[in-house]
N, CA, C and O atoms as a Maestro MAE file, in Angstrom:
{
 s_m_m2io_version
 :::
 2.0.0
}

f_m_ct {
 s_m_title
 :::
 protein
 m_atom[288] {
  # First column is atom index #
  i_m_mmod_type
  r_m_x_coord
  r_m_y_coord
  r_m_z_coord
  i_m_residue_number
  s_m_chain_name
  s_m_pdb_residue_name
  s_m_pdb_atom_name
  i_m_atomic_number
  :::
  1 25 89.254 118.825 79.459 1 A "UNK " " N  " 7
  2 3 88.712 117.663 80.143 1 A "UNK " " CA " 6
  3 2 89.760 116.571 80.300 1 A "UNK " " C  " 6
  4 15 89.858 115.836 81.283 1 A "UNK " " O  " 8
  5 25 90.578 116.548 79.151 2 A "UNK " " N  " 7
  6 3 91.813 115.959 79.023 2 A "UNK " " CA " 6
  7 2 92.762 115.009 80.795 2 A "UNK " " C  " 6
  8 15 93.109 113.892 81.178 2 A "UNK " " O  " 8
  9 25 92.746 116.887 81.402 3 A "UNK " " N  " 7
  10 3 93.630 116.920 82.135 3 A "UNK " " CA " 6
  11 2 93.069 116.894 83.728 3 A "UNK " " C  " 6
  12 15 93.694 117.268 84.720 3 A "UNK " " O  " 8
  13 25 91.365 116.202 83.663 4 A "UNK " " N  " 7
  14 3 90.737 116.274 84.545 4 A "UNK " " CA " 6
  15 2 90.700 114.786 84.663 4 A "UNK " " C  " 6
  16 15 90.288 114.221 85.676 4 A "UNK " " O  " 8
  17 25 90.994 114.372 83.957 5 A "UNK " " N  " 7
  18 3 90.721 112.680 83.536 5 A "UNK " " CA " 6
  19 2 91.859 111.979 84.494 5 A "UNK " " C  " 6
  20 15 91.748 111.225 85.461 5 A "UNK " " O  " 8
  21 25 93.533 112.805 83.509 6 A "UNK " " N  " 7
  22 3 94.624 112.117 83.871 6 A "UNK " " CA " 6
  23 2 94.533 112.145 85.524 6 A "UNK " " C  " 6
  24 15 94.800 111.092 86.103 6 A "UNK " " O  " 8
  25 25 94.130 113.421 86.387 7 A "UNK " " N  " 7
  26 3 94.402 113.729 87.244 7 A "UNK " " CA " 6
  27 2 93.878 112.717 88.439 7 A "UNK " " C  " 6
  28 15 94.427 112.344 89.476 7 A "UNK " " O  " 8
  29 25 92.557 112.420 87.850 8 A "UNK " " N  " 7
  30 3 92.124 111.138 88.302 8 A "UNK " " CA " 6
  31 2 92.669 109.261 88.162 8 A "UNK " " C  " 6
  32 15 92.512 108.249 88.845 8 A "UNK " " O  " 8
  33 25 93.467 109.678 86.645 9 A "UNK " " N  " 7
  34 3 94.261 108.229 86.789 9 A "UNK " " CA " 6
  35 2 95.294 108.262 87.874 9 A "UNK " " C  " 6
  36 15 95.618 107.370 88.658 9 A "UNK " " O  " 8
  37 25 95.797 109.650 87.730 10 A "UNK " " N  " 7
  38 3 97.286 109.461 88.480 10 A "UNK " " CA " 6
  39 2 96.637 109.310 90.055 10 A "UNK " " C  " 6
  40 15 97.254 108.652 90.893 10 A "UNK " " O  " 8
  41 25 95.238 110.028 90.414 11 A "UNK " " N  " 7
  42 3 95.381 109.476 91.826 11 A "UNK " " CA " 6
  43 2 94.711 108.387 92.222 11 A "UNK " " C  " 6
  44 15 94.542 108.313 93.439 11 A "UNK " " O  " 8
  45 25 94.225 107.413 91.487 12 A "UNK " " N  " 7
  46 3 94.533 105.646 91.203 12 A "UNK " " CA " 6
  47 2 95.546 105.051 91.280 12 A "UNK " " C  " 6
  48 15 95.533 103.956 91.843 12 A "UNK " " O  " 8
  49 25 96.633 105.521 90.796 13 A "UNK " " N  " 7
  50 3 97.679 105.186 90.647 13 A "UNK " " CA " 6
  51 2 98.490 105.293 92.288 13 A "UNK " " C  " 6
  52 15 99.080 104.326 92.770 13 A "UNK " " O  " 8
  53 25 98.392 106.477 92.904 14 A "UNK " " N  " 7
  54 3 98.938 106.396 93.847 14 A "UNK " " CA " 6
  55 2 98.176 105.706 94.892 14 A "UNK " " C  " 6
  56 15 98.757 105.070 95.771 14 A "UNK " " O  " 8
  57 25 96.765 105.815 94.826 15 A "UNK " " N  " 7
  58 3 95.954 104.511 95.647 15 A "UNK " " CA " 6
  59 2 96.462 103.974 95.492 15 A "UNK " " C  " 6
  60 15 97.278 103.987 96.414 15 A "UNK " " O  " 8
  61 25 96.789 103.000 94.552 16 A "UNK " " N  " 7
  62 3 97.002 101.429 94.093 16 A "UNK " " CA " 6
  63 2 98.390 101.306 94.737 16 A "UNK " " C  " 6
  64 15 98.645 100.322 95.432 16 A "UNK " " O  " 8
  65 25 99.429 102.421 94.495 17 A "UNK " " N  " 7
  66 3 100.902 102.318 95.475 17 A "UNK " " CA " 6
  67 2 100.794 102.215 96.683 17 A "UNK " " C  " 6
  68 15 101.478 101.371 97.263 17 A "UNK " " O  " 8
  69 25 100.092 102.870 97.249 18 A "UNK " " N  " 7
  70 3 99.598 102.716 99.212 18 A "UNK " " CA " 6
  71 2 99.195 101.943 99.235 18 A "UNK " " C  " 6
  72 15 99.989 101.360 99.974 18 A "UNK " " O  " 8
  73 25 98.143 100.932 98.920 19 A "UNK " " N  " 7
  74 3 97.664 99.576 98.918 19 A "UNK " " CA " 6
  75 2 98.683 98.314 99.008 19 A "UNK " " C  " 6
  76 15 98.695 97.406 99.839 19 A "UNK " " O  " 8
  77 25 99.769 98.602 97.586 20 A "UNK " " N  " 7
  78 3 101.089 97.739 97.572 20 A "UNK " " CA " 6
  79 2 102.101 97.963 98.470 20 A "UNK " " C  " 6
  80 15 103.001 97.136 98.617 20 A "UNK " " O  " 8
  81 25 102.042 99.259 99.248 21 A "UNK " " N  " 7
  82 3 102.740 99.139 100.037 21 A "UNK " " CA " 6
  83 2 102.478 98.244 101.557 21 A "UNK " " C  " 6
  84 15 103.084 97.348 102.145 21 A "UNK " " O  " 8
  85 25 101.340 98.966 101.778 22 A "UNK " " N  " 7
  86 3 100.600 98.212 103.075 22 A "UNK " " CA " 6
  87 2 100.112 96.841 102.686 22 A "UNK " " C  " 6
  88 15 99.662 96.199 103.635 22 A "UNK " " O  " 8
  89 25 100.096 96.318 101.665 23 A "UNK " " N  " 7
  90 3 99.616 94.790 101.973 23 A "UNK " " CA " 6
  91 2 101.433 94.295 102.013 23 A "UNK " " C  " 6
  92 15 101.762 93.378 102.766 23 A "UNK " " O  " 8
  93 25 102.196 94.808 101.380 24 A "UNK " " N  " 7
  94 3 103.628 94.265 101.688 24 A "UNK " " CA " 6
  95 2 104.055 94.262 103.190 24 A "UNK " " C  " 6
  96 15 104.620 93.309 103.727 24 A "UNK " " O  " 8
  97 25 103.742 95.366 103.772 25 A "UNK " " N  " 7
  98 3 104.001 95.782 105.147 25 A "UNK " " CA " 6
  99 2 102.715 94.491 105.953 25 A "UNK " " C  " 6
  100 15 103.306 93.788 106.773 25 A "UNK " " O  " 8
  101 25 101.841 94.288 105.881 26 A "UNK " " N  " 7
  102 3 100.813 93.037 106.215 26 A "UNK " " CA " 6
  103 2 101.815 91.793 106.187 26 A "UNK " " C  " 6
  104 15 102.513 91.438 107.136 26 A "UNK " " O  " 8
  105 25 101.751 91.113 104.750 27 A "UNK " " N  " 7
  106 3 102.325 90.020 104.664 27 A "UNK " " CA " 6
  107 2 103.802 89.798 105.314 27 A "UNK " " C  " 6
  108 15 104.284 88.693 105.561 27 A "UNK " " O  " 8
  109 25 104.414 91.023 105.537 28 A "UNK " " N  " 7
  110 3 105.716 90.739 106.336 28 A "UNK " " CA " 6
  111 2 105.748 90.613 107.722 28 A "UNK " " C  " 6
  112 15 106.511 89.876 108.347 28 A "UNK " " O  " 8
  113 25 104.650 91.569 108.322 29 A "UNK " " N  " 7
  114 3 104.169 91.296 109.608 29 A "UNK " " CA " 6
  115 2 103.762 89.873 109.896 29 A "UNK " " C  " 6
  116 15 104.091 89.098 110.795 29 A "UNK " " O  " 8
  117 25 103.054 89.774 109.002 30 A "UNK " " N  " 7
  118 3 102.358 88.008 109.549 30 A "UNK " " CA " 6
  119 2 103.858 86.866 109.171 30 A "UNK " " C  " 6
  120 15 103.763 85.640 109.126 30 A "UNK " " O  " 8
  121 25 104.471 87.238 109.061 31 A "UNK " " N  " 7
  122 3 105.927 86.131 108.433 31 A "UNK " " CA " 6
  123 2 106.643 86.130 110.145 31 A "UNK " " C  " 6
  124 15 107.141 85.229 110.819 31 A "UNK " " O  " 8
  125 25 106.439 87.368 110.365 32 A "UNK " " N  " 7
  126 3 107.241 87.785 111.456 32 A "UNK " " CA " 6
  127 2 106.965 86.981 112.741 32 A "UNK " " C  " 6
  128 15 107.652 86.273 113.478 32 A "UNK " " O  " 8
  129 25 105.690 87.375 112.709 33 A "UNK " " N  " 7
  130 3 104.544 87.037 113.973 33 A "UNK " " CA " 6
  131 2 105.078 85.190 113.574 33 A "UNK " " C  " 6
  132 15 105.779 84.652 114.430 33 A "UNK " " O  " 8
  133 25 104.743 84.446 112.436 34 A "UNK " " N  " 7
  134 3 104.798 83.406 112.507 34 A "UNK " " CA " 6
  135 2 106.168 83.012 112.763 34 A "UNK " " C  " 6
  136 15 106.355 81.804 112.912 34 A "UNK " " O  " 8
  137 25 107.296 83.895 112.854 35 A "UNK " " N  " 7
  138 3 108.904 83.320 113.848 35 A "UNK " " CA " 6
  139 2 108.496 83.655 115.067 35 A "UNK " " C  " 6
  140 15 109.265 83.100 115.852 35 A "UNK " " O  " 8
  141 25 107.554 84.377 115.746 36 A "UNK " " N  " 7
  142 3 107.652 84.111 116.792 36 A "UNK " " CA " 6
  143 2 107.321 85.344 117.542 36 A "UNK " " C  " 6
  144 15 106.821 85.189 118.656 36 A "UNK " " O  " 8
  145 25 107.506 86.439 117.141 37 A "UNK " " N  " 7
  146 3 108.052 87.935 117.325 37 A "UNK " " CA " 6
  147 2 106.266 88.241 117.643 37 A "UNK " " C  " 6
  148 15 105.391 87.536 117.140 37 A "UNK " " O  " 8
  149 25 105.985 89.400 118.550 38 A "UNK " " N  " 7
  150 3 104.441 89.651 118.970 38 A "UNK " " CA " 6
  151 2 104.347 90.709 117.862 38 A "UNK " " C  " 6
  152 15 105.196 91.320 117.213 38 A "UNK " " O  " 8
  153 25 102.934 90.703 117.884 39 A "UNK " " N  " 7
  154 3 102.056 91.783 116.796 39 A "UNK " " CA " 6
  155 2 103.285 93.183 116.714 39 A "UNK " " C  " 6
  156 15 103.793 93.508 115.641 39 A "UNK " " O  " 8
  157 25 103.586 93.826 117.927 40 A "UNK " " N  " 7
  158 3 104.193 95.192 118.151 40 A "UNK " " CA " 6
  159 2 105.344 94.648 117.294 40 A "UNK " " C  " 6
  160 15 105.388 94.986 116.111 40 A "UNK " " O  " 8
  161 25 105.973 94.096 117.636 41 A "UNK " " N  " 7
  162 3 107.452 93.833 117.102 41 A "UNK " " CA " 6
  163 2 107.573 93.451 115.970 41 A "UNK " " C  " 6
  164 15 108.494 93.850 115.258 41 A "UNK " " O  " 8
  165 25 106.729 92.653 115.595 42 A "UNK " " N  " 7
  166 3 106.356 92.172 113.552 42 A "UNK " " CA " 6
  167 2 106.368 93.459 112.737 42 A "UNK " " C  " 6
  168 15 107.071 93.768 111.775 42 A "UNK " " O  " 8
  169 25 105.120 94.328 113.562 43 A "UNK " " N  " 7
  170 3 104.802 95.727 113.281 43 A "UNK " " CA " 6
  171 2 106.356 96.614 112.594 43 A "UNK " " C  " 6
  172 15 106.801 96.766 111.457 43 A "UNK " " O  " 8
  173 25 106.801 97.036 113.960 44 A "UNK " " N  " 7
  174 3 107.781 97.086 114.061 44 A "UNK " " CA " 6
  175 2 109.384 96.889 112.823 44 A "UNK " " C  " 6
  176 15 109.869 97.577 111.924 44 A "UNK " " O  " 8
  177 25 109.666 95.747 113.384 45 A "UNK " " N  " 7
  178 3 110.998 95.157 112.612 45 A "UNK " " CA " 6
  179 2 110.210 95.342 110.933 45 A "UNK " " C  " 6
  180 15 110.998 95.862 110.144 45 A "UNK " " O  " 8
  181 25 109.103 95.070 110.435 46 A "UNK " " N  " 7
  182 3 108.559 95.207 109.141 46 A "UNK " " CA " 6
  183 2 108.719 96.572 108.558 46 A "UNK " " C  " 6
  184 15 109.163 96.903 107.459 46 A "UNK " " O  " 8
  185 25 108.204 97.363 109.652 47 A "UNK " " N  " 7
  186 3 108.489 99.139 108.881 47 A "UNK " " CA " 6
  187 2 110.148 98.968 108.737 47 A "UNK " " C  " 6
  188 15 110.735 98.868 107.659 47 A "UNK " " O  " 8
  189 25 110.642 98.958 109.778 48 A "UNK " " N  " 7
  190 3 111.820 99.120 110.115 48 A "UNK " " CA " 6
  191 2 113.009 98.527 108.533 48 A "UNK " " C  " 6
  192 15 113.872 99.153 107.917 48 A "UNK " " O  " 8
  193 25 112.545 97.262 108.394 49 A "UNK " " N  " 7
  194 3 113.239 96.849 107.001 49 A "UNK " " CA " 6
  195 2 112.665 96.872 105.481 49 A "UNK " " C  " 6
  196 15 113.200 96.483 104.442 49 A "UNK " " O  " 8
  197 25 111.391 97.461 105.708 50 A "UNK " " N  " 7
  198 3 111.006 98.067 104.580 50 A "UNK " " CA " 6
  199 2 111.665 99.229 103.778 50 A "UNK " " C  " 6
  200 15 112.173 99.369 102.666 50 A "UNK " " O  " 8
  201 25 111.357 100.174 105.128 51 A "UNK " " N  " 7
  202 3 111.724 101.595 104.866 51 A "UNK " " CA " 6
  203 2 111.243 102.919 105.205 51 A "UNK " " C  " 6
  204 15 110.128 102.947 105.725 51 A "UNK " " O  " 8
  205 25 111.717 103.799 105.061 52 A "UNK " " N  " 7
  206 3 110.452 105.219 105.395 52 A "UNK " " CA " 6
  207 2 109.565 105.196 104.239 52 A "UNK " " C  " 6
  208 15 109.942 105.535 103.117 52 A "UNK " " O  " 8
  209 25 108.235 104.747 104.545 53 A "UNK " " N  " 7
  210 3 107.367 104.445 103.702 53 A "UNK " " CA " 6
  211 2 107.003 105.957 103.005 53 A "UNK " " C  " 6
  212 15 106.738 105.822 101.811 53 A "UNK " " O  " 8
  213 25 106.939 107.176 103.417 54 A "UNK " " N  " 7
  214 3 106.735 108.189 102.822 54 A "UNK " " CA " 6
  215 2 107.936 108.708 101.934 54 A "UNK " " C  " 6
  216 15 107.691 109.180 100.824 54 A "UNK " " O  " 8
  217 25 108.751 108.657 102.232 55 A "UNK " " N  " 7
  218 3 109.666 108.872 100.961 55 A "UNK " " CA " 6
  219 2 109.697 107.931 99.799 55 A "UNK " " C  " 6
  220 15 109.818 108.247 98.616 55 A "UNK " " O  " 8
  221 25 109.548 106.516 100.389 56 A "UNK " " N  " 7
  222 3 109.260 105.378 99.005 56 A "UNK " " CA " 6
  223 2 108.430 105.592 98.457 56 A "UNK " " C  " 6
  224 15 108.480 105.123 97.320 56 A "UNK " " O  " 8
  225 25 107.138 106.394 98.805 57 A "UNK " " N  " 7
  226 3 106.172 106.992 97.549 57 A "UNK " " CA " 6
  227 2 106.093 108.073 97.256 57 A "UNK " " C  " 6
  228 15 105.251 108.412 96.424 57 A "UNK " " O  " 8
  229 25 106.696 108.720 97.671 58 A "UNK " " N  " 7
  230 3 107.458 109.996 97.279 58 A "UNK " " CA " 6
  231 2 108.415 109.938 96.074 58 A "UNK " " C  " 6
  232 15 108.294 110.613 95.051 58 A "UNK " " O  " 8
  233 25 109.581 108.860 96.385 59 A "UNK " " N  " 7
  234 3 110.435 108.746 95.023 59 A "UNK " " CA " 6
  235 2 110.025 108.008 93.864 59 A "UNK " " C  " 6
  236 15 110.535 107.972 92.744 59 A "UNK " " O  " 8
  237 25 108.785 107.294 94.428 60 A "UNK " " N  " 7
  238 3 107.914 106.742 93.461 60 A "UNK " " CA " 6
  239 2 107.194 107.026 92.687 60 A "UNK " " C  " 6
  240 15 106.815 106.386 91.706 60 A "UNK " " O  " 8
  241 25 106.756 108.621 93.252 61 A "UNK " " N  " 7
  242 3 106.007 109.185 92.161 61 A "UNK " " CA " 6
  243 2 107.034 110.451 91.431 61 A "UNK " " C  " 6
  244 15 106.708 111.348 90.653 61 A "UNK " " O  " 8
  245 25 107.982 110.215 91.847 62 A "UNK " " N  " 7
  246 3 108.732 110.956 90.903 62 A "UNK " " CA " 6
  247 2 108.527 111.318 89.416 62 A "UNK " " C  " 6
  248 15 108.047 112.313 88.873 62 A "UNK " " O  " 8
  249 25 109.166 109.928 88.846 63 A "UNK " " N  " 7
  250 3 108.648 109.991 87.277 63 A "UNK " " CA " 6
  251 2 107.011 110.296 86.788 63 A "UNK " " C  " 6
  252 15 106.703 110.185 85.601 63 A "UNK " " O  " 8
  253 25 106.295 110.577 87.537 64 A "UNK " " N  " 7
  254 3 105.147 110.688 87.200 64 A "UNK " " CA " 6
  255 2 105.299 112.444 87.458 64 A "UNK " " C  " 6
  256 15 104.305 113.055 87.066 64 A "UNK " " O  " 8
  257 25 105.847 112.874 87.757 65 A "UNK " " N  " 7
  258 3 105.642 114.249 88.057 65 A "UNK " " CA " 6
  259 2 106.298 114.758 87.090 65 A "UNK " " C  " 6
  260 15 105.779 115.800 86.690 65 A "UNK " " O  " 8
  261 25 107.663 114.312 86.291 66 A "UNK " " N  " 7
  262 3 108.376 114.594 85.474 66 A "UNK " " CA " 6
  263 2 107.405 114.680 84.218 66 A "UNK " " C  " 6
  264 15 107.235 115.721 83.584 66 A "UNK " " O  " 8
  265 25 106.838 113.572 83.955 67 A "UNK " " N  " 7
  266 3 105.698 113.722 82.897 67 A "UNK " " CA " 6
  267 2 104.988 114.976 82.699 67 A "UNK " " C  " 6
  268 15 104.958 115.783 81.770 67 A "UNK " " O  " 8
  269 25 104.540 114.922 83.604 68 A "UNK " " N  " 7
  270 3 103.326 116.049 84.326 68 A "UNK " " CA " 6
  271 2 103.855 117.544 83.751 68 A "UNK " " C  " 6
  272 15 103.232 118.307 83.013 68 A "UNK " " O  " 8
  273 25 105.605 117.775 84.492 69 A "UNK " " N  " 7
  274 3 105.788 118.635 83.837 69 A "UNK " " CA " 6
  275 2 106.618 119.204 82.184 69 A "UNK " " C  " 6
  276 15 107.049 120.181 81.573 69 A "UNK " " O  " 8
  277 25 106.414 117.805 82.133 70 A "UNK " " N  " 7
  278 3 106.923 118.047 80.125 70 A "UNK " " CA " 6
  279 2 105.516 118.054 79.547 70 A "UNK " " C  " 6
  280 15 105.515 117.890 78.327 70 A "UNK " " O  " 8
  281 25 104.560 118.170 79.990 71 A "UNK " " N  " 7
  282 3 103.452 117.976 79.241 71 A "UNK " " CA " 6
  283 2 102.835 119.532 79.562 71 A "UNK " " C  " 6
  284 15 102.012 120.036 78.798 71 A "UNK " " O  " 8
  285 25 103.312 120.216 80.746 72 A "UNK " " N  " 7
  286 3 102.593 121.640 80.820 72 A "UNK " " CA " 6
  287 2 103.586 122.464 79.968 72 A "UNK " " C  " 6
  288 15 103.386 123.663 79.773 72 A "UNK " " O  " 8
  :::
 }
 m_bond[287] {
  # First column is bond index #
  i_m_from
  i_m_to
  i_m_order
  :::
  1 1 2 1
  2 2 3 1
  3 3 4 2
  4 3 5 1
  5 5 6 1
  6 6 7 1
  7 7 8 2
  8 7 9 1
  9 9 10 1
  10 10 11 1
  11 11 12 2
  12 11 13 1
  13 13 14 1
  14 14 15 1
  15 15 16 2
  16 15 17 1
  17 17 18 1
  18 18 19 1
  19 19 20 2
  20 19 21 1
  21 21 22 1
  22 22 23 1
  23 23 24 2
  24 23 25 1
  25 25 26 1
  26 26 27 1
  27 27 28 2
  28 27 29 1
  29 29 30 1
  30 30 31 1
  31 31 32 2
  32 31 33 1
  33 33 34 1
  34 34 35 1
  35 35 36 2
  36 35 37 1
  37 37 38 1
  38 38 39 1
  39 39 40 2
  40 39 41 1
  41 41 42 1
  42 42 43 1
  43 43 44 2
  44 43 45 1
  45 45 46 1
  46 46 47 1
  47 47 48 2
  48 47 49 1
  49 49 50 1
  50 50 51 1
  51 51 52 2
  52 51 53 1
  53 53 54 1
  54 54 55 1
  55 55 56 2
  56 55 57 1
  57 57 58 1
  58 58 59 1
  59 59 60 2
  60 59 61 1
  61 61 62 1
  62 62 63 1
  63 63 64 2
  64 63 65 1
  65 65 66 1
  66 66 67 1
  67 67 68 2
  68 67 69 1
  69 69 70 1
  70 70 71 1
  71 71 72 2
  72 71 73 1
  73 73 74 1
  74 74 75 1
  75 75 76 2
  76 75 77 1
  77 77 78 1
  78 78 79 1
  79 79 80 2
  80 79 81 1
  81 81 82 1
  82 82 83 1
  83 83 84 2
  84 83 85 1
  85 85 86 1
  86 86 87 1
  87 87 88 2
  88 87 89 1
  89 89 90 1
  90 90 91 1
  91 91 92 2
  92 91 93 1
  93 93 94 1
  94 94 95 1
  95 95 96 2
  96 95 97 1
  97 97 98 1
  98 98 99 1
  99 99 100 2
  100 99 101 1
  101 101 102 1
  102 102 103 1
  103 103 104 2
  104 103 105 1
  105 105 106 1
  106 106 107 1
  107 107 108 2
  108 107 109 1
  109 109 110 1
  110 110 111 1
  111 111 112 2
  112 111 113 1
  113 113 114 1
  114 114 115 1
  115 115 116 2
  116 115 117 1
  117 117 118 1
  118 118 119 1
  119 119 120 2
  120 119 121 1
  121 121 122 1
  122 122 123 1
  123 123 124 2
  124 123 125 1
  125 125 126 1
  126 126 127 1
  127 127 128 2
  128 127 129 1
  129 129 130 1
  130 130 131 1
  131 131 132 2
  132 131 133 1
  133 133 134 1
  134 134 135 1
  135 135 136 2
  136 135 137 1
  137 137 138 1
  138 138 139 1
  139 139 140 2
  140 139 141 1
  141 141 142 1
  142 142 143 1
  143 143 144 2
  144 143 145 1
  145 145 146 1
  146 146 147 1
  147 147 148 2
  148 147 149 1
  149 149 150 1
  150 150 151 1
  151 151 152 2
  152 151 153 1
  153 153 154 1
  154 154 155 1
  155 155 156 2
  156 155 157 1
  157 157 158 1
  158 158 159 1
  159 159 160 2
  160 159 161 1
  161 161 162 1
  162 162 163 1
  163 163 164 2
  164 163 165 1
  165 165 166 1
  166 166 167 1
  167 167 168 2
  168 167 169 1
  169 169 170 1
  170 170 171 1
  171 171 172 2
  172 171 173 1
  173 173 174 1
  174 174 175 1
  175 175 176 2
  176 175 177 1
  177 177 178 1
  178 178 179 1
  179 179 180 2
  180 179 181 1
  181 181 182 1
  182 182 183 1
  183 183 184 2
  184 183 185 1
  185 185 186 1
  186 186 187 1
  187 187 188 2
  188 187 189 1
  189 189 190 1
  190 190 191 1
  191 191 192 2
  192 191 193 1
  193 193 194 1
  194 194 195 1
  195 195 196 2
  196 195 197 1
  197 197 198 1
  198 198 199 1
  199 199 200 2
  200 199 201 1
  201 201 202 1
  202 202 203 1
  203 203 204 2
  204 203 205 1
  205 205 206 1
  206 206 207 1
  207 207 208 2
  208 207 209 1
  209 209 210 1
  210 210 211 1
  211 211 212 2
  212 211 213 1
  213 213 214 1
  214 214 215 1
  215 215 216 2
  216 215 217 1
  217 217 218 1
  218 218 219 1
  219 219 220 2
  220 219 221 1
  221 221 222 1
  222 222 223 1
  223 223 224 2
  224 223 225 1
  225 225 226 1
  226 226 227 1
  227 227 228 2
  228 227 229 1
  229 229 230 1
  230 230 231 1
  231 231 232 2
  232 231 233 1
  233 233 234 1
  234 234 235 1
  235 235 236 2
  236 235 237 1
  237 237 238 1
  238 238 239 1
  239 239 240 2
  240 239 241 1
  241 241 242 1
  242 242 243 1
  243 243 244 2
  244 243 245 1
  245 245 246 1
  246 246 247 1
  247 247 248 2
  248 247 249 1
  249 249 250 1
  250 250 251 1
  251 251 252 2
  252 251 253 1
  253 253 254 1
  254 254 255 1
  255 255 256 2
  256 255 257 1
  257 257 258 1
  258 258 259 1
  259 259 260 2
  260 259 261 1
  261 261 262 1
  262 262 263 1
  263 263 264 2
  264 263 265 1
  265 265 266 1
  266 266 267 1
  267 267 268 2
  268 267 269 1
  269 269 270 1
  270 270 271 1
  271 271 272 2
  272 271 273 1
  273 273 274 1
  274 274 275 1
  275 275 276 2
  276 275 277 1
  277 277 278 1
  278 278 279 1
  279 279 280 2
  280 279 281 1
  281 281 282 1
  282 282 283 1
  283 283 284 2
  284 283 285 1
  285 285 286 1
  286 286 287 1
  287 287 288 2
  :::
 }
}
C-alpha cells in the first residue's frame, strides 16, 4: 500500500510543478503585455525566455526518479 500512496504524492508533486510553471509563464506574460507587447507576443517572448517547458520538468523530475529507483 506503501507504494500506492507515494505514487500518488509524487503525482502531486508534479501537479504542483505544472502549476509553478504556468502561473510563472502567466505572470511574465502580463509584465510583458504591460511594456506594451500584444497578448501573442507576451505569449510568445515568455515561453521563449523561460524555456522548453517540457524538458524543465523533465529534468525536474529527475531526482525523484533516482529515488524511485534506489528504493526498488
Amino acid at each position: 500500500m506503501g507504494w500506492f500512496m507515494r505514487m500518488f504524492a509524487r503525482r502531486k508533486i508534479y501537479d504542483d510543478l505544472s502549476d509553478e510553471i504556468e502561473q510563472h509563464l502567466i505572470e511574465k506574460t502580463d509584465t510583458l503585455m504591460a511594456e506594451g507587447l500584444s497578448r501573442e507576443e507576451a505569449e510568445r517572448a515568455a515561453r521563449r525566455g523561460f524555456g522548453n517547458v517540457t524538458r524543465i520538468k523533465e529534468r525536474s523530475r529527475e531526482p525523484w526518479r533516482w529515488v524511485r529507483a534506489e528504493v526498488l
